[in-house]
C-alpha positions, 0 to 999 in steps of 0.5 A, a space after each residue: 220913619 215913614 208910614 209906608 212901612 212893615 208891620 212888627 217890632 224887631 227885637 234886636 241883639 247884638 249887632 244883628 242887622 234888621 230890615 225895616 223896609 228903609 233898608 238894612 241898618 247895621 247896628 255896630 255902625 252906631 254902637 258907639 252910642 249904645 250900652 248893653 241896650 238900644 232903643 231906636 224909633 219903632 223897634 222894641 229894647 233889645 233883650 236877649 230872651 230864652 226861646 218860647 213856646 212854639 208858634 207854629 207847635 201845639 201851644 200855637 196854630 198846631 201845624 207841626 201835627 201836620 208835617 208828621 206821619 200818618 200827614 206828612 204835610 209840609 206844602 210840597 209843590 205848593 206856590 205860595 207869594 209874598 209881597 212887601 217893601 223888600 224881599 228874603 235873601 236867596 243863595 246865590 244871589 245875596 252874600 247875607 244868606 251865603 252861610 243859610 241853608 235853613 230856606 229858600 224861596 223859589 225866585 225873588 223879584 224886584 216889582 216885576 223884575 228880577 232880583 237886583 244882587 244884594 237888596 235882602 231885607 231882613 222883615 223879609 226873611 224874617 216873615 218867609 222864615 215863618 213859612 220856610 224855615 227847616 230850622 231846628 229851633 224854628 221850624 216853619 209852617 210849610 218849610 218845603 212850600 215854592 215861594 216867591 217873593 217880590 219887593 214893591 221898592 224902597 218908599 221913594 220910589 213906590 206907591 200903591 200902583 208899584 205894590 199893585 204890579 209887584 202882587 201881579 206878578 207873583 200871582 202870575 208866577 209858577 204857571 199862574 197857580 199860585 195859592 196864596 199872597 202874604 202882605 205884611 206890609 201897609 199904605 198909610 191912608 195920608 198917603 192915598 191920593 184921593 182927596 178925603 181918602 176914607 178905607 172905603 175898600 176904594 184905595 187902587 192897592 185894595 182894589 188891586 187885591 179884591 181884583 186879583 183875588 178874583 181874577 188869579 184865584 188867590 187867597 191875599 193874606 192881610 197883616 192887620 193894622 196896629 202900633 200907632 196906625 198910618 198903615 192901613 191899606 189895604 186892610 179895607 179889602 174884601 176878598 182876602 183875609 186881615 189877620 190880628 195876632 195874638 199873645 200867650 197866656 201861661 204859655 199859650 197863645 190864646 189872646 188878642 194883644 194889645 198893640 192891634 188896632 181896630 177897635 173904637 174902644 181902644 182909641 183907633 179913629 173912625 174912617 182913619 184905622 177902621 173901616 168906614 161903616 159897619 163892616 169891619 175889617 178882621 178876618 181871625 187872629 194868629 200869634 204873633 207876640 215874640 214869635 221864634 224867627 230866622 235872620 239872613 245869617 240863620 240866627 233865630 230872633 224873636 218879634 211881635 206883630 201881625 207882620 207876623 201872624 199873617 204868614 201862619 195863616 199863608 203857610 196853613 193853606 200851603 199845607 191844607 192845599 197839598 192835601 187837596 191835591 193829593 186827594 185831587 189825584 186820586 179822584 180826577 180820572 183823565 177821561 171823566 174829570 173830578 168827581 165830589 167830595 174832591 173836585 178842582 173847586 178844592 183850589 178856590 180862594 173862597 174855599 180856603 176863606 171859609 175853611 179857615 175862618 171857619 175853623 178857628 178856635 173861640 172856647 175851649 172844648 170841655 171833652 164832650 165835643 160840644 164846642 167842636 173840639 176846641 182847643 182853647 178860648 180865645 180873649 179879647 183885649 177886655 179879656 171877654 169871650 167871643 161869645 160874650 161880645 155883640 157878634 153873637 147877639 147881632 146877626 148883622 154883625 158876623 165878625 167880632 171887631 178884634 179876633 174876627 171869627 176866633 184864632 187860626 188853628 192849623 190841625 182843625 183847618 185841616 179837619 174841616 177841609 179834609 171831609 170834602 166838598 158835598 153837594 146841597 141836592 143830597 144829606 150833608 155830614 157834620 163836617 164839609 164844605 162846598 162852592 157853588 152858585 146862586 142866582 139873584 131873586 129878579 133872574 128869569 127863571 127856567 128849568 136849569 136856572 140857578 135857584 135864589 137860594 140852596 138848602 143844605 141838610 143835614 144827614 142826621 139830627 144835630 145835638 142839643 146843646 152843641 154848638 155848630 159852625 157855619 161860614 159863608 164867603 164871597 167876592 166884591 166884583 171889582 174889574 179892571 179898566 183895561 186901557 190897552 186891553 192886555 188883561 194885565 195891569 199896567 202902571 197907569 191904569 185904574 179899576 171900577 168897583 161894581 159892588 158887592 151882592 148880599 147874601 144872606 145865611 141861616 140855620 133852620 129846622 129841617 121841615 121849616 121853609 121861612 127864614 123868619 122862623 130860622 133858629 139863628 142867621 148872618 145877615 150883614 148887608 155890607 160884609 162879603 162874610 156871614 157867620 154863624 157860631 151858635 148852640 143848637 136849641 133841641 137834638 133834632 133835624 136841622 139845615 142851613 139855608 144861603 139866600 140870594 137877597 140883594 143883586 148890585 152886580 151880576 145876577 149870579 154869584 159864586 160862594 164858598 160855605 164851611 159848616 161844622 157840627 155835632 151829631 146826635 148821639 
């Protein structure tokens, strides 16, 4: 099978067919050869198994809750993408989907073109099946979201840059306002041109995604590498998110699983499946471990991989963006704009970051609210807790290597976005975010300079013993060498990485004004994430503090920050 493949295990019955990125294959066309089970190279037995738990209900990422009243969040009018090696069935278009009306996406292309008739993929529709889905026995995340899909090509006849021109395109789409891409799909390393190709973040597809990311304003959603590897471009990226996914326990998804790869201890090769480096490459994890999924024809079917995952996490921020412009709506007047806690900063890409990252589930809330209320605690592969492994004892290190900042939680996402953006010239609440701007150490100074680093206070005294949450997020500067200066990527052209700047994070007693004295920090050098998730030592007054510390491109950065915490009671 080639390495330019789609990331998940099929399980197959009957003489369902299922697209694998090569094709649709027809199992009736061999069942001459089978018995009552059929294991072919890459996918699962067949065995037909009773529906599970949700993985989109309350035992999963809890979105359900959202699309019910007094919510009613289902991604109305919201664009999201997809981008992998085929793409879902759309009426009209492809006979496989005549006879199922349970989705639809909004336009499907080939690269950037439109749709050839007949060329469905079944990963395809299974992967949008997990965000459109109005099925009764699989709903989707955000089942009335604007989808559109392009299909990179068939593994002759594509490479990086194709996949490169396909995610263009549909970042492109829906007027440019599109708010997330879902990539379930990978490049195999051997296959990257350069010689001793490394996941340095230097791949033209990871490029092309911290590009775009910046330049289109859109969250790029990373099904994370697995199985036996050799896909693992571009989940070296740094201005999108690399989901893992999960299993259950009694039901419930509340573990990594084991076919995720990434992890030196668990045989993945340096600079082969890991990043090169310290950093590291997971953003959070989401179930993904035989999820419910639809098929062209409208049967429901289980499968397992972070093909899976990933679009939990692009169908979340369908839902928290309808809610953002619902507020948007109501606080953007025509003839004086937007106004805090919602303004057009709601819709950027480092905002959505943070806010999921920073809302996921680690321990399980014991019902006095001092783990944030928690859902549930969430195990590594060595069945040991986030806080139990070198993230939380390493400030340089502000992602755990296999569950990044913990699980996807829908419900919470939506709790931490739904306080608003607050600005760090006035008390903040416990909960909130806000995107804004600092200027490196060495800017010349003036009286409306941006300053080398902001302070958020809180408005009322923390309590000891609880936890809080901080997530800070910002882009790689990655541009475009624009050969026949369209502002466009075109087949041939190459990008110039110039870099990331460091920032640095901490929280800190209210009346100190060293960070050497801060309570704890996240101070990696190589990440485009700081994290913090530590317990408050002693109720009292408390502020976080983002600090300019190294430029290495322009001299002043945009960022995203997400914060969490408990108030004295």
């Amino acid at each position: 099978m080639d390495s330019r493949t789609v990331k998940g295990q099929a399980r197959l019955t009957g003489i369902q067919r299922v697209g694998w990125g090569l094709g649709v294959l027809t199992l009736a066309a061999i069942a001459c050869c089978a018995s009552d089970r059929l294991l072919l190279p890459g996918l699962a037995k067949v065995a037909v198994k009773p529906l599970r738990s949700s993985s989109v209900g309350e035992m999963g990422i809890d979105a359900l809750r959202l699309q019910k009243a007094p919510y009613n969040l289902t991604g109305r009018k919201i664009a999201i993408g997809q981008v992998e090696i085929g793409r879902p069935g759309q009426f009209g278009i492809d006979k496989a989907v005549s006879k199922n009306q349970v989705m639809s996406p909004t336009q499907v292309f080939y690269q950037d073109s439109l749709a050839r008739m007949n060329t469905a993929d079944s990963h395809a529709q299974n992967v949008a099946s997990i965000i459109l889905s109005s099925a009764k026995l699989m709903r989707g995340v955000a089942p009335d979201a604007r989808l559109y899909s392009s299909a990179a090509g068939t593994p002759k006849r594509y490479g990086q840059p194709e996949e490169c021109l396909s995610a263009q395109h549909i970042a492109l789409q829906n007027g440019g306002d599109v708010r997330a891409i879902n990539f379930s799909f990978g490049e195999a390393l051997r296959h990257d041109p350069r010689p001793k190709a490394q996941l340095d973040g230097n791949a033209l597809l990871t490029q092309c995604v911290d590009w775009s990311s910046r330049v289109h304003n859109v969250l790029y959603v990373v099904a994370g590498n697995q199985g036996r590897g050799g896909i693992s471009i571009p989940t070296d990226n740094y201005n999108g998110i690399n989901v893992a996914f999960t299993t259950r326990i009694q039901d419930v998804f509340a573990r990594v699983d084991f076919a995720n790869l990434g992890d030196p201890a668990f045989g993945a090769v340096e600079g082969q499946e890991s990043n090169v480096g310290p950093r590291r490459s997971i953003g959070l994890v989401a179930p993904g471990n035989e999820v419910s999924l639809v098929n062209p024809n409208g049967s429901v079917t289980t499968s397992s991989g972070t093909s899976f995952a990933a679009p939990h996490v692009t169908g979340t921020v369908a839902l928290l963006q309808e809610y953002g412009d619902r507020q948007l709506r109501q606080s953007c007047k025509s003839d004086s704009g937007c106004s805090l806690p919602w303004t057009l900063d709601a819709r950027r890409a480092e905002v959505m970051k943070a806010i999921l990252l920073n809302s996921t589930d680690k321990l399980k809330d014991q019902g006095d609210g001092l783990t944030l209320g928690m859902s549930r605690t969430i195990l590594d592969k060595n069945n040991r807790t986030w806080i139990e492994a070198d993230t939380s004892q390493n400030p340089k290190i502000p992602l755990h290597i296999q569950m990044g900042t913990g699980q996807l939680n829908a419900f919470r996402a939506y709790q931490q976005f739904s306080p608003g953006q607050w600005h760090p010239e006035h008390p903040i609440p416990a909960i909130g975010w806000d995107y804004r701007t600092i200027a490196a150490p060495d800017t010349p100074s003036s009286p409306l300079a941006t300053p080398a680093y902001r302070d958020y206070v809180f408005d009322k005294p923390l309590q000891g013993g609880s936890y809080v949450s901080i997530t800070l997020a910002w882009n790689r500067l990655v541009e475009l060498i624009d050969k026949n200066r369209t502002d466009r990527y075109e087949l041939g052209d190459e990008f110039r990485d110039r870099g990331l700047n460091t920032l640095y994070l901490y929280l800190m007693r209210a009346e100190d004004n060293d960070p050497k004295r801060s309570i704890w920090s996240s101070i990696s050098d190589v990440d485009s994430v700081q994290h913090i998730f530590h317990k408050v030592p002693a109720t009292g007054r408390y502020k976080i503090r983002v600090q300019f510390m190294k430029r290495v491109n322009e001299p002043v950065q945009p960022y995203a920050i997400a914060w969490w915490s408990v108030p004295a009671r």
